[in-house]
C-alpha positions as CSV (number, residue, x, y, z in Angstrom):
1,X,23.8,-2.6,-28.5
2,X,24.0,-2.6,-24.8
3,X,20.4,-2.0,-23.6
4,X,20.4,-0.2,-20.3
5,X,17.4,-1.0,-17.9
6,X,16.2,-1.1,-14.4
7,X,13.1,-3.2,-13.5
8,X,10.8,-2.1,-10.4
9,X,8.6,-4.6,-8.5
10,X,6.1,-1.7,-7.0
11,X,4.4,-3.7,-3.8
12,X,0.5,-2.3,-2.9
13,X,1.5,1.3,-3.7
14,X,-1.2,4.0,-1.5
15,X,-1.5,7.5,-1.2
16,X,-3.4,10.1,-1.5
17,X,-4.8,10.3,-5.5
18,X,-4.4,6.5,-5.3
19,X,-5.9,4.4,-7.4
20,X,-9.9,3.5,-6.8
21,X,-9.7,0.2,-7.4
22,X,-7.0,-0.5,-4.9
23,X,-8.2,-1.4,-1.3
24,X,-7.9,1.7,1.1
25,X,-9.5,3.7,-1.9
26,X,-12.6,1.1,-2.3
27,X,-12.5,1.1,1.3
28,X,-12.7,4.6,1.7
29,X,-15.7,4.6,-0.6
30,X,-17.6,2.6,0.4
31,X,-17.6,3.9,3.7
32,X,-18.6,7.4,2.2
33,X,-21.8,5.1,0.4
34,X,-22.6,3.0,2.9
35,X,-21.9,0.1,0.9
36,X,-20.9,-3.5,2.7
37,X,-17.3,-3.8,2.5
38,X,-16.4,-7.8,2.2
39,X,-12.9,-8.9,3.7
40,X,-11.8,-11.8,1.7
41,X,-10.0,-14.8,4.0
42,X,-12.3,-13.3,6.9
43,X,-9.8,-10.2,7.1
44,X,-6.6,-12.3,8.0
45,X,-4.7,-11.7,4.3
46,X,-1.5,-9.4,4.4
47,X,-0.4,-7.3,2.1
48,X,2.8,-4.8,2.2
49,X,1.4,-1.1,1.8
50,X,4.3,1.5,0.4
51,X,3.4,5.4,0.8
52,X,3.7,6.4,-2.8
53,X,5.7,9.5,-1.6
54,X,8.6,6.6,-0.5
55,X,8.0,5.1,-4.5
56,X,8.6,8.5,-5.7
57,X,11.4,9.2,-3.3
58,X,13.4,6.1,-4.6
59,X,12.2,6.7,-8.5
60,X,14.4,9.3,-8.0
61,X,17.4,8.5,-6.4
62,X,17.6,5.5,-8.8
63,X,17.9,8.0,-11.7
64,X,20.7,9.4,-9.6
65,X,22.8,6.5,-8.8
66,X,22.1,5.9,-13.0
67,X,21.8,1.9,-11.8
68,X,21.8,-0.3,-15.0
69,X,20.6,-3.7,-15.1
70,X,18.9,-4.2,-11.9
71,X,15.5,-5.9,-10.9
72,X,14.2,-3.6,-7.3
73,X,11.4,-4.4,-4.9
74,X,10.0,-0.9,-3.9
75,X,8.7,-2.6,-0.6
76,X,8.1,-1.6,3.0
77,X,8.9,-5.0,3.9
78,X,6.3,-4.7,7.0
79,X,3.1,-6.7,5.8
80,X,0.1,-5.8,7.4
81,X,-2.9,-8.1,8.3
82,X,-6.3,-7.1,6.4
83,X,-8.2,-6.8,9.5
84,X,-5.7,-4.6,11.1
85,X,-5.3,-1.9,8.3
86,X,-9.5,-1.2,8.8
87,X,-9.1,-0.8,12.4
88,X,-6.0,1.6,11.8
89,X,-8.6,3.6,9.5
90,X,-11.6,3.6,10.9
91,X,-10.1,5.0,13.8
92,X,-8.6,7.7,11.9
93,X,-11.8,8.3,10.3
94,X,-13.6,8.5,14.0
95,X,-16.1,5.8,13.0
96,X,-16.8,2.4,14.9
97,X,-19.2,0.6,12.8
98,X,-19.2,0.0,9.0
99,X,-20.9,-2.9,7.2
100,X,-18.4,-5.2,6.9
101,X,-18.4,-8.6,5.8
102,X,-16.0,-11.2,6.2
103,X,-16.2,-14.0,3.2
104,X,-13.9,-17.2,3.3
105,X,-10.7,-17.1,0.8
106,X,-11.8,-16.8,-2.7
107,X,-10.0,-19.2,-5.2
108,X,-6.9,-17.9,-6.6
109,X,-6.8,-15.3,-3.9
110,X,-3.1,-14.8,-2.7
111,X,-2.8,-14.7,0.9
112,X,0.1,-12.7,1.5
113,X,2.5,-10.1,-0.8
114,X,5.4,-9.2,0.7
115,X,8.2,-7.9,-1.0
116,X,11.5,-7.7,0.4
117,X,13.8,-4.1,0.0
118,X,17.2,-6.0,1.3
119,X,18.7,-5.3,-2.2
120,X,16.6,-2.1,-2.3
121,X,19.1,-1.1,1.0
122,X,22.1,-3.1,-0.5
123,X,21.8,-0.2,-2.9
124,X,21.2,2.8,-0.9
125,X,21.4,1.7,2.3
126,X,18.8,2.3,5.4
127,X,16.1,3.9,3.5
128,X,13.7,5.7,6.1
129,X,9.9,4.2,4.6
130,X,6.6,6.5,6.2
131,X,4.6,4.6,8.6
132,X,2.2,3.0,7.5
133,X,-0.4,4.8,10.3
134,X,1.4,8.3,9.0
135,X,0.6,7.4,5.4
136,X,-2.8,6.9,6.0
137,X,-3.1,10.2,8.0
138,X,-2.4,12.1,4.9
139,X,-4.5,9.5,2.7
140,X,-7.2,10.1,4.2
141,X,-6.9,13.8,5.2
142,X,-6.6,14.2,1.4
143,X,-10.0,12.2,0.7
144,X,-11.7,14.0,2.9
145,X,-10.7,17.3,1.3
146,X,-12.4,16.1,-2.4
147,X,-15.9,15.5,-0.2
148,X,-16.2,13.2,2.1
């Protein structure tokens, strides 16, 4: 038999509902508790943040287009420094000092994801991806809303 398939590489997915063990979520919560938050590699890793809306989004025009034996990045492809991404947030949570502390690079630690989406636009071509600033609006509007 001909097995049909499509394999998605999902890069630091984020969103309102996101998962708590992912970074803007532990972030968020240990803001709300007052809780150190520790920056591993002093802050300076980068990791590519997708808006899950953007995952769903192309979830479903893949099941469209009925691809078949395809491996897909669902990717921004616009890394973002760790130490940037808590400015970007605490000033969209209108707070200026949290107890944050910045630890050397663990072992094993990766340094930077970064997933590319030029097949992802060979496919469908120039796929419009939320801002990363934009997906944290509603991230954290929607936080706030279940009590913060």
């Amino acid at each position: 038999t001909k097995t049909q398939f499509i394999i998605f590489r999902f890069f630091t997915v984020y969103g309102p509902f996101g998962r708590p063990d992912m970074f803007i979520h532990k972030f968020l919560n240990s803001v709300k508790e007052n809780k150190k938050i520790y920056l591993y590699n002093n802050g300076l890793n980068h990791r590519d943040f997708t808006y899950v809306n953007d995952v769903s989004k192309i979830l479903k025009i893949c099941l469209i287009k009925k691809l078949n034996k395809k491996i897909i990045n669902i990717s921004r492809c616009r890394p973002i420094r760790t130490d940037k991404l808590v400015k970007y947030i605490l000033k969209l949570l209108k707070i200026r000092k949290v107890n944050i502390v910045k630890i050397p690079p663990i072992k094993g630690e990766i340094l930077k994801t970064h997933g590319s989406n030029k097949r992802l636009r060979s496919f469908f071509g120039d796929i419009k991806f939320t801002e990363l600033r934009a997906g944290l609006k509603n991230t954290i509007k929607n936080y706030k809303s279940t009590g913060f």
